[in-house]
C-alpha positions in Angstrom: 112.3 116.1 104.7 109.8 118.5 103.5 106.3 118.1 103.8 103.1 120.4 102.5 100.1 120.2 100.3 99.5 120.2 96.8 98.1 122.9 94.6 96.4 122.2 91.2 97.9 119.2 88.9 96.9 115.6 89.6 97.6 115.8 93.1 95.8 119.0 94.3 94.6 118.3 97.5 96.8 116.1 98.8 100.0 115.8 101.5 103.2 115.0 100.2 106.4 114.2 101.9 109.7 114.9 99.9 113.0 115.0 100.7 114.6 118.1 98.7 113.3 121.9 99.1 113.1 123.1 95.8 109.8 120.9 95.0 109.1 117.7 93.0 108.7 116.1 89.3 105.6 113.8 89.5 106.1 111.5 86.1 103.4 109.5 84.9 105.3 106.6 82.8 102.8 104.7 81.2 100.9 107.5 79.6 104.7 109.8 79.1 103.0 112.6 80.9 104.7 114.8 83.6 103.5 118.3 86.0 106.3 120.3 88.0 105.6 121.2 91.6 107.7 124.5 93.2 107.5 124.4 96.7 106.9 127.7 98.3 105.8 128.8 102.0 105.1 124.7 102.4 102.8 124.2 99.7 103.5 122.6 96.1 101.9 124.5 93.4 102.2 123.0 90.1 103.6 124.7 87.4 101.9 124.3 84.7 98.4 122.8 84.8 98.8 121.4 81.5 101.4 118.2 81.5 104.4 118.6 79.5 106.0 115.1 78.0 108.0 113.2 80.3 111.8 113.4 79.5 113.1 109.9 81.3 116.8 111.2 81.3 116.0 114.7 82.6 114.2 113.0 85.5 117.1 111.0 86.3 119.0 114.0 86.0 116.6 116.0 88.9 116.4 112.6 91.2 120.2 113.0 91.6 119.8 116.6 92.0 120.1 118.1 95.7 117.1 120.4 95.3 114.8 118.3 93.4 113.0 115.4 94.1 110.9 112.7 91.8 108.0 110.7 92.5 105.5 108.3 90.4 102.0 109.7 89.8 99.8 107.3 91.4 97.3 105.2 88.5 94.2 106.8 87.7 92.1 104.7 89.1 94.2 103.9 92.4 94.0 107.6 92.9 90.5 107.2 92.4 89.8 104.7 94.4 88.1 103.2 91.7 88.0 99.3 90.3 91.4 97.0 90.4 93.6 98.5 87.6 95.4 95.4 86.4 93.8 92.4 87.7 96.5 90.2 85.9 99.3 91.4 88.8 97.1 92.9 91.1 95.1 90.4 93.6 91.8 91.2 94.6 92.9 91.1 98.1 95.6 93.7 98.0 93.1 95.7 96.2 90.7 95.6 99.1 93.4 96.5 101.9 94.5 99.2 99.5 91.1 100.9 99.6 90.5 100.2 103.4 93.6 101.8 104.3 92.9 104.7 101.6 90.0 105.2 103.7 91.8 104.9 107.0 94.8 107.4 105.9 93.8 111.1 104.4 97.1 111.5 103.2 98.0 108.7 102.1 98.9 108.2 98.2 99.4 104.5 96.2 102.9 104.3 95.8 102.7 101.3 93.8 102.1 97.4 94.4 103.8 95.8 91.0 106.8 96.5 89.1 109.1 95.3 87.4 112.3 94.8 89.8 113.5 92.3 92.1 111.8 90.6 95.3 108.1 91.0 96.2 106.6 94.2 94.0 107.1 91.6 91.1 106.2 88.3 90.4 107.3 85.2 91.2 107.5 83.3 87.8 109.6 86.1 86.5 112.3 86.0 89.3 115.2 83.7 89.3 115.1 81.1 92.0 117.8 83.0 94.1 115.3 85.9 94.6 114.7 86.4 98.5 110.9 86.5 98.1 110.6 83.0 95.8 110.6 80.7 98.3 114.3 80.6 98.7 114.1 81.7 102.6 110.3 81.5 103.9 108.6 78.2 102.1 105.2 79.8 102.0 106.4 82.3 99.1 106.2 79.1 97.2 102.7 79.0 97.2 100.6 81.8 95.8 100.1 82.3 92.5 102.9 82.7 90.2 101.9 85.2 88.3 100.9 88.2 91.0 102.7 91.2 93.0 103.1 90.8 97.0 103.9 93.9 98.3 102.3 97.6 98.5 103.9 100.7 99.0 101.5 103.8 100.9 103.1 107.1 100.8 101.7 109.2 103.5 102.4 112.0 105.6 105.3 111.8 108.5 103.1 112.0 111.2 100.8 108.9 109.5 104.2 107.3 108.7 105.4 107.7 112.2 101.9 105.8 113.3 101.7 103.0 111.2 105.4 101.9 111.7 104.9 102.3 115.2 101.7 99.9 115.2 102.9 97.6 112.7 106.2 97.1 115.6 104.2 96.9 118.0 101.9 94.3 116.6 105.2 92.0 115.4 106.9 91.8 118.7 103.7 90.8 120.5 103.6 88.2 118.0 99.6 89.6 117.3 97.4 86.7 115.8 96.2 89.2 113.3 100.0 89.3 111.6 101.3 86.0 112.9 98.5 83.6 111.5 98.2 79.3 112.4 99.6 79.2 108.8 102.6 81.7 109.8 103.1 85.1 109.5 101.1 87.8 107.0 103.9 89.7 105.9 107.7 89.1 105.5 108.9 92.2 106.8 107.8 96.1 106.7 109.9 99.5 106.3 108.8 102.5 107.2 110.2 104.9 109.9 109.3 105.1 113.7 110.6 108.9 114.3 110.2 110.4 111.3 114.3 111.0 110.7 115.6 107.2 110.7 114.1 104.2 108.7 113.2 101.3 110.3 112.7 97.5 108.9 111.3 94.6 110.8 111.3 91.0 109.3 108.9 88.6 111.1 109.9 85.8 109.9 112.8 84.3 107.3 115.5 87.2 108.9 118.4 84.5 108.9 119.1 84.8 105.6 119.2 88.8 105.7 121.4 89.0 108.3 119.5 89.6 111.2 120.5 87.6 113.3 117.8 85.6 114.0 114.1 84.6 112.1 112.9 88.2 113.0 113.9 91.1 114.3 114.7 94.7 112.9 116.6 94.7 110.0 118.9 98.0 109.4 120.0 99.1 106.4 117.4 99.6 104.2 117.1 102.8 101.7 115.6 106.2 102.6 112.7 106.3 100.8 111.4 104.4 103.4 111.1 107.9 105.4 108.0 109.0 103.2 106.0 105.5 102.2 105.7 102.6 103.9 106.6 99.4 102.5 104.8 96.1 103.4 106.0 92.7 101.9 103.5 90.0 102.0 104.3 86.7 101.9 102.9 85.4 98.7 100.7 82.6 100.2 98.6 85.4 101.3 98.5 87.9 98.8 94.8 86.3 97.8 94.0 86.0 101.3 91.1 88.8 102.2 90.6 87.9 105.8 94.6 87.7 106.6 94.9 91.0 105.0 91.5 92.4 106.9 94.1 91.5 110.3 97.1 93.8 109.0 94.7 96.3 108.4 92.5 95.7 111.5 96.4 96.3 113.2 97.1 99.6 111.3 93.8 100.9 112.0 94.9 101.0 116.2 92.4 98.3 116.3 92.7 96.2 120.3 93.1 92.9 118.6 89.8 91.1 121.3 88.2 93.9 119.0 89.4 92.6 115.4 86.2 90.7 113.5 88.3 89.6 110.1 84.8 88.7 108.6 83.9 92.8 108.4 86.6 92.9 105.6 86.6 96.0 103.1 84.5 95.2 100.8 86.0 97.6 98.1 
């Protein structure tokens, strides 16, 4: 893994983990837009300052290369911390932990919350019924709304990634109030990595029907993208919960949970 800071391009300023050493293509899908970043004495400096147009098979072609890596430009206004980009996916409550933990984590970057792919980043009235995070395993994904992403991806540094799974794990095998609720757990399961060099999953609850063994417990396996963001799934009766989501983030923040006040919620 190869970590530095950005220099110039959309991303100036900020810490980015990647896994090959040659630098990164940073593609902007929705607007077709696209900035090259050479990595040299562990910085990224962009290119060109001026984005060139996206070609989708040529950044195919550099994911699978071994000295290139891609990675999604982050919305304009999630970089920007500014108001809820698409309200018709994105609940107001995974807005608000999104800019509490923004301003929590220096380095961290939005990797995304919906898209169009299996389990929770999407929504449930599009998946078939055999999708894990429909209700099929854990009856609370049944309620929610229908029509609204679950899950957030933060891409951060290696030392922040490092902390936050390590709190997160912590937090779940206490069996912490703030993630394990009266109405059951927050979040199905988070992946991140522990030591920087091997990702780590934990499902709290529904682990059965993964293969864990029992209903939670870490859950192995799971791909290595993992090492650079951190992936939480929430279980869709709470992804318009503020308070339950205040508690994951009161956890994250190395918060003593005595010291956790759910009512001091980000207010965005």
């Amino acid at each position: 893994m190869y970590e530095g800071t950005c220099v110039g391009g959309p991303l100036d300023g900020h810490t980015i983990t990647v896994r090959c050493p040659d630098g990164v293509l940073v593609a902007d899908r929705p607007t077709g837009r696209a900035w090259l970043y050479d990595r040299r004495e562990g910085e990224f400096h962009v290119r060109d300052q001026q984005a060139r147009q996206l070609d989708p098979d040529r950044a195919v072609t550099t994911a699978l290369s071994e000295g290139w890596d891609v990675m999604a430009l982050p919305d304009a206004g999630m970089a920007d911390g500014a108001g809820n980009p698409d309200p018709q996916r994105i609940t107001d409550a995974i807005w608000r932990f999104w800019l509490g933990f923004k301003a929590l984590e220096p380095t961290v970057l939005l990797g995304g919350v919906y898209a169009v792919k299996p389990g929770y980043h999407s929504y449930r009235d599009r998946l078939p019924s055999t999708d894990y995070s429909t209700g099929r395993d854990v009856a609370a994904d049944k309620r929610g709304p229908g029509d609204k992403a679950s899950a957030i991806d933060l891409t951060m540094s290696t030392a922040a990634m490092m902390k936050y799974t390590k709190r997160l794990d912590d937090a779940a095998r206490a069996r912490d109030p703030r993630l394990y609720t009266p109405d059951g757990p927050v979040l199905r399961e988070f992946i991140g990595t522990k030591d920087g060099s091997v990702v780590y999953c934990y499902v709290l609850m529904g682990g059965c029907p993964l293969g864990v063994g029992a209903d939670a417990g870490p859950d192995p396996g799971r791909d290595t993208s993992h090492l650079w963001h951190l992936h939480l799934s929430i279980i869709r009766a709470f992804c318009t919960e503020v308070d339950a989501l205040a508690g994951v983030l009161s956890v994250l923040s190395g918060q003593p949970v005595d010291g956790c006040d759910r009512a001091t919620a980000e207010d965005g």
